[in-house]
N, C-alpha and C positions, 0 to 999 in steps of 0.2 A: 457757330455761324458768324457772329459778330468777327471774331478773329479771323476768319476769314474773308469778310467783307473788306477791313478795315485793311488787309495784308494783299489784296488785291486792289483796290482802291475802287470796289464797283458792291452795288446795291443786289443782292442774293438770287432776284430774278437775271441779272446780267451775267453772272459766275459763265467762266469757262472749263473745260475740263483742267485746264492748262493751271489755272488759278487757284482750283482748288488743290491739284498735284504740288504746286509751289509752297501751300500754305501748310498741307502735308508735310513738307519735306523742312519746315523751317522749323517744326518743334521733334522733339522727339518721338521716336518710333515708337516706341511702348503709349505712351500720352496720344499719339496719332491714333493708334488701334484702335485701342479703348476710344474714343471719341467717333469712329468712324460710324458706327452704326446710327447714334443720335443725329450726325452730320448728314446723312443719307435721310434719313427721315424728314429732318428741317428742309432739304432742298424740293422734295417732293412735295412737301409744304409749301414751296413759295410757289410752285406750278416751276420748277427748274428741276426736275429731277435726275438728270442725265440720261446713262446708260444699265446696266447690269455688268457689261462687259467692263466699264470704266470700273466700275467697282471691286468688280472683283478683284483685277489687276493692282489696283490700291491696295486693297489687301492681301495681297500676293508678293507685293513689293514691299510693302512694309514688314511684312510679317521677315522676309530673307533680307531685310539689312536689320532689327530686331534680332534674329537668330545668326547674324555676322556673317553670312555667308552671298549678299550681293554682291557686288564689285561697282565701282564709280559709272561701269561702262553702262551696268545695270540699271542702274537708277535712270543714267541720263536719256535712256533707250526707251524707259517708261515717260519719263517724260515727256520726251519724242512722239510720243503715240498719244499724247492728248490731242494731235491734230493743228495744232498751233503752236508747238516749241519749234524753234529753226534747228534745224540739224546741226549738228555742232562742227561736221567736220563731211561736206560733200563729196559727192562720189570724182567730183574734177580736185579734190582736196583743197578746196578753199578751209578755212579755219574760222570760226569766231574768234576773237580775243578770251578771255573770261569776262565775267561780269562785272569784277571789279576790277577789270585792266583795262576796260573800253574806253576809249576817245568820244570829245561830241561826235565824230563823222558814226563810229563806229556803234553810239548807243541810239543815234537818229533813225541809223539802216535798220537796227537790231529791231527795233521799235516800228517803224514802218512795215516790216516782216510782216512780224507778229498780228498786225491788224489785216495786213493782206489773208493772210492764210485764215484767219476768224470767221472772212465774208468768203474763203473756198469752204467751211467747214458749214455756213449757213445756207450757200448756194449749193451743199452737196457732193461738190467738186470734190473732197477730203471727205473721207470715211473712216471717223475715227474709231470704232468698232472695230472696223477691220483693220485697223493700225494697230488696236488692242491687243487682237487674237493674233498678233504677227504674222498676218496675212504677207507673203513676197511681194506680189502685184502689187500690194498696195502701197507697200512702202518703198517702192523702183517708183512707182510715181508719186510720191509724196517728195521723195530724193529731186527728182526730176523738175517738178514743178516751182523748188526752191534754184534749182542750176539757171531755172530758166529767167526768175525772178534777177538773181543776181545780175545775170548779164543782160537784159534790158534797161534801155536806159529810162528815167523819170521824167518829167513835164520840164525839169528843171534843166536836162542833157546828160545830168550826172547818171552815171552807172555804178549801180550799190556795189558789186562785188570789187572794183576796181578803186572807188572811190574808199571803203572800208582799206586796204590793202594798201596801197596812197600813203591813209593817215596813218598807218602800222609804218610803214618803211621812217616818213618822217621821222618819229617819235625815236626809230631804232637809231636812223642817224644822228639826231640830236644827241641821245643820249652816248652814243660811242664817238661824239666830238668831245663832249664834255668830259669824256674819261679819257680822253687822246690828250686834250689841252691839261688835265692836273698832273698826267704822267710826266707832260713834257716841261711844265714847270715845277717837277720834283728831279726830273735829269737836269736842271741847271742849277738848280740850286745844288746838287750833289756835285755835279763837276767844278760849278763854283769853290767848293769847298775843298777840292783836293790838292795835300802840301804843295805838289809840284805839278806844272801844266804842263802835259807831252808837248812835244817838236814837232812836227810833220818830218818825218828818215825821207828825205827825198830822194836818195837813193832806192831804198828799198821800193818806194811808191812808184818809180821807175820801171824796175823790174816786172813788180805787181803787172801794171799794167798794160808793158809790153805784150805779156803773156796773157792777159785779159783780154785785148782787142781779139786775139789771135783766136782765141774760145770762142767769144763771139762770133767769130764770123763763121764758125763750125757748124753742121749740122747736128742734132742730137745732142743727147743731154752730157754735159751740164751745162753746155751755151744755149741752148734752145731755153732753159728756164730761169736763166739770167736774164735772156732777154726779155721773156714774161715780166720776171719783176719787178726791171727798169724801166718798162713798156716800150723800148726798143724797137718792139715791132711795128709799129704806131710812128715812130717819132725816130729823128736821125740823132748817132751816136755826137755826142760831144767830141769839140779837137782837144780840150783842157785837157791833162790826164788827173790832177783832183777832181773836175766836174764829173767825170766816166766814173772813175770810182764807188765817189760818195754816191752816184747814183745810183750803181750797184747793190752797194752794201746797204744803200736804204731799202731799195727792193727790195732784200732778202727778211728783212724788218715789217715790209708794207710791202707787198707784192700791186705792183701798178694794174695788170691784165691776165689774162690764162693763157694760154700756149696756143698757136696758131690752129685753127681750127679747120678738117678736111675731113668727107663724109667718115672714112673709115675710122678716125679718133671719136667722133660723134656718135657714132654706135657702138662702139667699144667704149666711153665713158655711160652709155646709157643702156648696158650691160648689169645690171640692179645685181647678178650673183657671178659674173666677173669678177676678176681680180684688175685692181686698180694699174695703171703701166706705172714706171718707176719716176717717171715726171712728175706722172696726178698726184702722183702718192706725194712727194716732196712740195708741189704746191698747195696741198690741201694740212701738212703740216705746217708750213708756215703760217698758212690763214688761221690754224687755229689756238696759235697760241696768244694768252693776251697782255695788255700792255703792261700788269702791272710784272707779269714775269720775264717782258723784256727788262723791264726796269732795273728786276731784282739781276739778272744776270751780266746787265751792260753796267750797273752800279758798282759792283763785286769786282769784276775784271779790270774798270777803272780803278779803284781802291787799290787791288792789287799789283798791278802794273804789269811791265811785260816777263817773261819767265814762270808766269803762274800756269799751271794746265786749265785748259777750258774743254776738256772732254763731256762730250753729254751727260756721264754719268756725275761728274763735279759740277758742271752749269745746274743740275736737278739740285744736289745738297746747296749749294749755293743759295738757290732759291726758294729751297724748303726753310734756309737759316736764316733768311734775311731779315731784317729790320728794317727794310724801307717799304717794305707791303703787308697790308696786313692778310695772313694766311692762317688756316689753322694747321693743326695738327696734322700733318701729312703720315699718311702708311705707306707701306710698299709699293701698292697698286698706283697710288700717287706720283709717285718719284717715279717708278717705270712708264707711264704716261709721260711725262714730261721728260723723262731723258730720249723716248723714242721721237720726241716730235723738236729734241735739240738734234738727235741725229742727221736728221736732215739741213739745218744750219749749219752745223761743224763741219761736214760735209761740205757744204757750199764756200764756208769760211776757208778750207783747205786750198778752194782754186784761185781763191782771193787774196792771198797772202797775210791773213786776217791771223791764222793760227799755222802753224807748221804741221810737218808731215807728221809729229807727235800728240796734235793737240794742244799745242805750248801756244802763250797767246805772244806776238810779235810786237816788235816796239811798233810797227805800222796800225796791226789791229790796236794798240793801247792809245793812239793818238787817235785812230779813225771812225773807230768803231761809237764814241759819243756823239762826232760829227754825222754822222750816216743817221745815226738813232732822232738825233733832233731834225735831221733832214725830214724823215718819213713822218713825224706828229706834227712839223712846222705847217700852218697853214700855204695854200698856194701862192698867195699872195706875199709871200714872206723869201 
């Protein structure tokens, strides 16, 4: 009892069902067992006795993560049904953070919850018995009464579920500025480094680009996803032909926006057991590859200059080999992943003049291709 006064931070007449499940679940299962029956006695002793049903469930759940056979979802589901844990993951799919990833916004709401739902649980409103017995009814409106929680707003205007969500997004961008910005002062210190600095082939950049506008102005892909990633669609094209370019090729680095959007692509992307069309599929590999394996790839091909192949499947060993990121041990699965989401680069690289109709990198892609890369990490300002 003391341990779990003290692990709740409340006086044994106060205990919640929530409180004692917590304090359960912080020592071991076996040590919970055993303790459970003396624990149930002392609380009936303070005039806090609970349920029967909570009870049981305790030892129902301990006893199947003891014998190894709960699952995380298990637990969390029990815990759930104290009546006072916030659903971890709403039926609009809002998400918690975890407990140890939470933000102030995010451990204020978390906390604010948990006190709301105490006084549903005292006023009756929450039946956690029937949360116990995994009653449906009861737990659609226990679900429900959390969706509704969130999207009201406070005394204050703020809106928990939006304001939680808010501090998540900040924290995401912060942190993939900061690993934008080390990438891109490890691309210059690298390009600083190498014997000889490419020329801009002005000629070839010529060509390139003649035949670039001309895509561009195309229907379908691969102009339509050009212009996504130079945000083209948004913004008018450059008369420069280096400004059009770099812009380009940084796109394909940093996709600026998604492909112009008409009801029929909007139901066919929101097609959950569809198959992806061959644009989405190409801009959702670009998005997912990340900086440090731009890095390793744009590193490699600078080193090596122009005449080297830069086919997907070399850009993957490339990357797998590199010393300028740190990576582990890569397996098959590894390198097939990443060579299928360089496919769609090489590919794009091919209408760019970046790489030839072989895969071979160009003396234009061996000048450009650092320039484009520092374009898409540079800030805007820059």
């Amino acid at each position: 009892m003391d341990f779990v006064c003290s692990h709740a931070g409340r006086p044994a007449a106060a205990l919640t069902r929530r409180d004692v499940a917590r304090a359960l679940l912080a020592v071991a299962s076996g040590v919970a067992l055993v303790a459970l029956p003396d624990l149930r006695r002392a609380m009936a002793a303070t005039g806090n006795p609970l349920s029967p049903p909570f009870w049981e469930s305790a030892k129902a759940t301990l006893s199947s993560i003891e014998s190894g056979v709960a699952t995380v979802g298990d637990v969390q589901r029990w815990v759930e049904s104290t009546g006072s844990e916030p659903v971890l993951m709403t039926p609009s799919y809002f998400v918690w953070p975890e407990e140890d990833e939470r933000g102030p916004v995010a451990s204020e709401m978390f906390d604010r919850l948990v006190a709301y739902l105490e006084e549903r649980v005292l006023t009756g409103e929450i039946d956690p018995d029937a949360l116990a017995v995994r009653e449906p009814a009861a737990r659609q409106a226990y679900e429900e009464l959390q969706e509704r929680w969130l999207a009201t707003p406070l005394p204050d205007g703020r809106v928990p579920g939006f304001a939680v969500s808010d501090e998540q997004d900040e924290e995401l961008f912060a942190a993939w500025d900061e690993e934008e910005a080390f990438a891109l002062s490890e691309l210059r210190r690298i390009v600083g480094e190498l014997p000889k600095q490419p020329e801009r082939p002005a000629a070839e950049l010529e060509r390139a680009v003649t035949g670039l506008r001309e895509l561009l102005g195309l229907p379908g892909f691969p102009g339509n996803v050009l212009r996504a990633c130079a945000g083209f669609d948004d913004r008018p094209m450059p008369d420069d032909d280096e400004e059009l370019w770099l812009a380009v090729v940084a796109g394909v680095a940093g996709p600026i926006s998604d492909l112009s959007e008409d009801a029929d692509a909007l139901e066919e992307f929101a097609d959950l057991e569809g198959e992806l069309s061959h644009e989405d599929e190409t801009l959702a590999n670009l998005c997912a590859i990340q900086h440090a394996d731009w890095l390793a790839a744009v590193a490699a091909l600078a080193r090596l200059g122009p005449g080297v192949l830069a086919s997907p499947e070399r850009l993957a060993r490339l990357i797998a080999e590199s010393e300028d990121i740190d990576s582990d041990d890569q397996d098959a699965d590894d390198l097939d992943a990443t060579e299928g989401l360089f496919a769609s680069v090489v590919s794009l690289w091919g209408h760019l003049g970046v790489v030839d109709r072989d895969d071979v990198l160009t003396p234009l892609g061996w000048w450009g291709l650092p320039r484009a890369l520092e374009r898409a990490w540079s800030p805007a300002a820059d």
